[in-house]
N, C-alpha and C positions, 0 to 999 in steps of 0.2 A: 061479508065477514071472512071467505074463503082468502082470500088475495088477501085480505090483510094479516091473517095467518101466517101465508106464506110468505111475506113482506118479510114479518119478525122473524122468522124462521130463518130467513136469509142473511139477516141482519146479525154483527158481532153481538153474541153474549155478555151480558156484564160479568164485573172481576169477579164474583165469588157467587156458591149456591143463595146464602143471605138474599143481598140484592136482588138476585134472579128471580127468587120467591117473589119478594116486595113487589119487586118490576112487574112480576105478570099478573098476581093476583092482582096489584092492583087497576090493571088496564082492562084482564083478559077475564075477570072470575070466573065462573066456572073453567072455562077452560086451562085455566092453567096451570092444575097438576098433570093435562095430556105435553106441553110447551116444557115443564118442569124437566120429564120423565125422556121426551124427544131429544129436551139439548142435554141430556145426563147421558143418555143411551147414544149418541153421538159425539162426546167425551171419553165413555168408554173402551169406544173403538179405531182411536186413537193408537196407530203403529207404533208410537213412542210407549206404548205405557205393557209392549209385549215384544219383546226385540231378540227373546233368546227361543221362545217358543215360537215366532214367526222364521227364524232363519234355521233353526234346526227341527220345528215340527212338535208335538205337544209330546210331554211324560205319557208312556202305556204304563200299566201296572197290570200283573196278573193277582186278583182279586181273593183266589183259590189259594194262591201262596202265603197268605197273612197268617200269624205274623212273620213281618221279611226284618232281617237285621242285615243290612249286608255289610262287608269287609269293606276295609279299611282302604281307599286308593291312597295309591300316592306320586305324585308327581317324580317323573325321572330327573329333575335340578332341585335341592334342597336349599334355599334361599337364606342370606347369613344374617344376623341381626347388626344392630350399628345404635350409635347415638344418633338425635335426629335434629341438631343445631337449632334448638328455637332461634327466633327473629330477637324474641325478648337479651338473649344473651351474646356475647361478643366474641364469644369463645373462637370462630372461625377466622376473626383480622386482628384478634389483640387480646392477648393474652399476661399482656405486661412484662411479659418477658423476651418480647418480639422473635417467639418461637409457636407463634400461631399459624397452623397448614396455610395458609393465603400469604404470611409474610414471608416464608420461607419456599413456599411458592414462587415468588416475584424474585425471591435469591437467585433461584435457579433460572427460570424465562428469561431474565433480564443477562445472564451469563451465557444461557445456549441464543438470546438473539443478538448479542449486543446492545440490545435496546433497553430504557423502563421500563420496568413494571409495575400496576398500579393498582393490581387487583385488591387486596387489602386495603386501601385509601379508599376505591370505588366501593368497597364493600359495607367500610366502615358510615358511608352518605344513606345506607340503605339499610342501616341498623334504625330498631325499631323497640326503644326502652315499655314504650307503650301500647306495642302488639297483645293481641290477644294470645294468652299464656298458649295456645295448642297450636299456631301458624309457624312451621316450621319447615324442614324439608323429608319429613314422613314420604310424600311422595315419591322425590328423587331418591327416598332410600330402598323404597321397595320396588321400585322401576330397577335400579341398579342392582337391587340383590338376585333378580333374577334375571338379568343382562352380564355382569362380571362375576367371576371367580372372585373370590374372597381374598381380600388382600391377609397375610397369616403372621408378619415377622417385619422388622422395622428394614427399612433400607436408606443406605449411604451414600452420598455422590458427595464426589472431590468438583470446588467449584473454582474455576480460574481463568484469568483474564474477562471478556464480558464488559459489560455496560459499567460494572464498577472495581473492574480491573484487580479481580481478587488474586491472591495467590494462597492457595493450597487451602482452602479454605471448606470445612465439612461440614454438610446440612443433613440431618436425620430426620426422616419420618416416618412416624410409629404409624401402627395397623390405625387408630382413628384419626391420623393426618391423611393418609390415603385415602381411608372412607369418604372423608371430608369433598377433597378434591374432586372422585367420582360424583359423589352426588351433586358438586355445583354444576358436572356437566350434563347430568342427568335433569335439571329443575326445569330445564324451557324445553321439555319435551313437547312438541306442539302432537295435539288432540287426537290428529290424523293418523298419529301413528301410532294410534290405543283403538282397540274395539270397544267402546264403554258399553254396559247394557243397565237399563235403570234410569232415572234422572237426578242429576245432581241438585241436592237444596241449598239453596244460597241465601234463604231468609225471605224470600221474598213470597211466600206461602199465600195465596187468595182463593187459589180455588177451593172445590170439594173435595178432592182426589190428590191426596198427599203424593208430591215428588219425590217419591223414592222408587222402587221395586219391590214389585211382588211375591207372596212366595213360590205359585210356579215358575215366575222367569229363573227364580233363585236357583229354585232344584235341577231346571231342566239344565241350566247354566252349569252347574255344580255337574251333572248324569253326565255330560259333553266332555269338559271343559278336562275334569278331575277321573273321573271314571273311563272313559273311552278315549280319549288322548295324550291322560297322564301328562296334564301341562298347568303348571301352578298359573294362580292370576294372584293381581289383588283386587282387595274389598277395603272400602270405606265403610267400616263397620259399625258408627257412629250416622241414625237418620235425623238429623237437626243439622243446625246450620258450622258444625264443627268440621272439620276432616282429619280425618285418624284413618292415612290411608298404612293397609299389612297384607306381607303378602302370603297369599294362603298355597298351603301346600298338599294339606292331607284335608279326608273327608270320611264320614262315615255316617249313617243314618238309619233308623230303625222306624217301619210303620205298621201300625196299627190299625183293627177294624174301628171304626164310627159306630157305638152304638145305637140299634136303632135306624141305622140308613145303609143302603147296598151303592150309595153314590159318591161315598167319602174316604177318604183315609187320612187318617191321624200320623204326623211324620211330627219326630224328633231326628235334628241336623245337626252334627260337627263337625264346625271348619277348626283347621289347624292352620295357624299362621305362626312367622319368624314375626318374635317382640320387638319394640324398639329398648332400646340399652338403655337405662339409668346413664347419667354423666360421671357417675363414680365409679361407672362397670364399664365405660368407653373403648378400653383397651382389649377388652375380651372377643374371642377369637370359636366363631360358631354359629349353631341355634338357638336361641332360648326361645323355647316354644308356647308357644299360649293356645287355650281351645276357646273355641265359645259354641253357645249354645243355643238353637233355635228352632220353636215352637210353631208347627200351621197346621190347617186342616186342604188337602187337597179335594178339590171335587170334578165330578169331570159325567161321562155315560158311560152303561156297559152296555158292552157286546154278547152277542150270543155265547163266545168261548169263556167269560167269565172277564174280560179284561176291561179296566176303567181307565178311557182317554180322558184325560185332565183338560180342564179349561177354564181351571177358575182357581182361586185359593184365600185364605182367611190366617193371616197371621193369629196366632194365638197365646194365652196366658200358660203357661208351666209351671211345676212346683217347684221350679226353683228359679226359673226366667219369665219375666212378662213381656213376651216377642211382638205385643203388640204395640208396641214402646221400643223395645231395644231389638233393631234388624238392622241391615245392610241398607244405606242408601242407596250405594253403585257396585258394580263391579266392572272391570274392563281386564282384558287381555293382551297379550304385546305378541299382531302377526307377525312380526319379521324382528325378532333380537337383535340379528347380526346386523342390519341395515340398520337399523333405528337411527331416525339423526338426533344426535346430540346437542345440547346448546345450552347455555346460559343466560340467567337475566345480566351476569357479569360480563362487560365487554371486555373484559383485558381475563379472563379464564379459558384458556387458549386448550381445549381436548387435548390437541395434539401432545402440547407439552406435557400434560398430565398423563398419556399416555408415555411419553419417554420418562416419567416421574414414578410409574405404578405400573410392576413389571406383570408380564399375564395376565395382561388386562381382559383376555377373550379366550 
C-alpha cells in the first residue's frame, strides 16, 4: 500500500479539488483526506502564488503600535488619465470625417517616408463590432501614463511633397489623437519587460485556489513598491475574467487589533489610481482620480519584542466593500521606463514616427 501511495503522490493531480475528492476517496478511503490535504499543502507552496513576499521578504508589523494609520505615499510621477479606445468602437481609423489619429497618422508617415501608409486600413481589419464591451487599450494606457509626459495642447505639422505629393497641406492632433498614438505603441509591450506579481485569470478557473493575489502579496507589494520606492504600478483591479488595467499612484492604510487573537491584524487599504476618461471627456488634460477600497485580515507569528511576521492573509468583507469579491487580480511594475521596448500589434505604427508626431515624448 506504501509504493502505491507514493505512486499517486507522484502522479499529476486532477483539474480541480472536486475531482480530486472523488478520485481519492474513491480508490484510497480512508486515506484520502491525508492524499487531499498533501496535494493541497503542496499547491500552497507553490512560488507563483507569493512573488512579492518571496522577493522582498514577509510584512513586520509592530504589534504594540495599533492602532497604526499610516500617511498617505505617493509616487514621485503622477500618472495622466486618457480615453481607452474600446475594440468595440472605430474611433481610432474612422471617424467619418477622415480625421481619425491613425488617418492622419498615415498623412504624415507616408509624407516624412515617401512611402504608404496603411495603419488605419490595418486597423480598421482588427476592429471588433462584437468584442467584449471592456477589451480595450486600458493597458497600453496605463503602461504609457507612467512612461510619457502627458501630451497637454493640440500640435500642427505643415505636410509637403511625400508619398502623396501634398503642398502646404495642415494636419492637427489634439491631446486625445496623441494619447491614441502613444498607446498603440505601447499595446505589444511583451511580458518581459513588466514584473507582474499575482496571477492573471483568464476564465479558465479549475482549481481550488483562485488565480489572483493575495492579500499579503498585495500589501507587501503596496509597503515596497509605494512606500519605500515611491514608484507608481498598475493593478488590474477587477479578479474575474475582465481587465480593467490603472495605474496606481497613491496609498494609504489603516490597521487594526483582531479581536480576541495576538496573531492577526485587521488592515483597511487605499489605492489611488489615474481613471480612464469618459469619450465625452477625451480631450481633458490631467488626473482624474479614483480610490478604491480594500478589506483583509493579515496573520503571521510574534516575536518576543511584540512584532508579528506575516505569512498568511484572508481577504475580507467591509462595511462598505466585500473584498472578498472585489480585489486586485495582478499587479505588475515597469523595471526600466526608459528602455522599455515598444511595439505594436499594428505593423505599419511606426514609434519612431509617433515619436516625431508627439513632442516630449520622455
Amino acid at each position: 500500500m506504501l509504493s502505491f501511495l507514493l505512486l499517486l503522490l507522484a502522479a499529476p493531480a486532477p483539474a480541480s479539488a472536486v475531482s480530486l475528492d472523488l478520485f481519492s476517496r474513491s480508490i484510497l478511503g480512508e486515506f484520502a483526506d491525508v492524499i487531499v490535504a498533501k496535494v493541497r499543502n503542496d499547491e500552497l507552496n507553490d512560488p507563483k502564488l507569493y512573488p512579492a513576499t518571496r522577493e522582498f521578504g514577509p510584512t513586520v508589523i509592530n504589534m504594540r503600535q495599533l492602532p497604526i494609520e499610516s500617511e498617505i505615499a505617493k509616487s514621485t510621477q503622477v500618472p495622466w488619465s486618457s480615453w481607452w479606445f474600446p475594440r468595440i468602437d472605430q474611433d481610432l481609423f474612422n471617424d467619418g470625417n477622415r480625421t481619425s489619429p491613425l488617418e492622419k497618422y498615415d498623412l504624415v508617415r507616408s509624407t516624412f517616408s515617401a512611402k504608404d501608409s496603411r495603419a488605419s486600413e490595418i486597423e480598421s481589419g482588427r476592429w471588433a463590432p462584437d468584442a467584449p464591451k471592456w477589451e480595450g487599450l486600458c493597458d497600453a494606457w496605463a503602461i504609457a501614463s507612467l512612461v510619457y509626459p502627458e501630451p497637454k495642447k493640440t500640435v500642427s505639422y505643415r505636410l509637403d511633397g511625400g508619398f502623396h505629393r501634398f503642398e502646404n497641406v495642415r494636419v492637427n492632433f489634439s491631446v486625445s489623437d496623441q494619447k491614441a498614438l502613444l498607446l498603440k505603441t505601447m499595446e505589444a509591450v511583451p511580458e518581459t519587460a513588466l514584473k507582474i506579481y499575482g496571477q492573471k485569470f483568464k476564465g479558465d478557473f479549475e482549481n481550488w485556489i483562485y488565480p489572483d493575489l493575495f492579500p499579503q502579496e498585495l500589501h507587501r507589494f503596496v509597503e515596497v513598491q509605494l512606500f519605500q520606492k515611491k514608484q507608481a504600478f498598475v493593478m488590474d483591479h477587477d479578479a474575474g475574467v475582465e481587465v480593467w488595467n490603472e495605474p496606481v499612484y497613491k496609498a494609504n492604510y489603516v490597521m487594526r487589533a483582531v479581536p480576541g487573537r495576538d496573531d492577526a491584524i485587521a488592515v483597511k487599504l487605499f489605492l489611488y489610481s489615474a481613471a480612464p476618461l469618459r469619450k465625452d471627456e477625451k480631450e481633458r488634460v490631467g488626473t482624474k482620480e479614483i480610490s478604491r477600497e480594500y478589506n483583509y485580515t493579515l496573520y503571521g507569528k510574534r516575536d518576543a519584542d511584540g512584532n508579528l511576521t506575516v505569512d498568511s492573509g484572508t481577504w475580507e468583507k467591509g462595511e462598505l466593500v466585500d473584498s472578498r469579491r472585489d480585489h486586485p487580480d495582478y499587479v505588475f511594475s515597469i523595471p526600466n521606463p526608459a528602455g522599455i521596448a515598444r511595439k505594436s500589434f499594428n505593423p505599419d505604427v511606426d514609434p519612431a514616427t509617433v515619436d516625431q508626431i508627439v513632442p516630449n515624448r520622455r
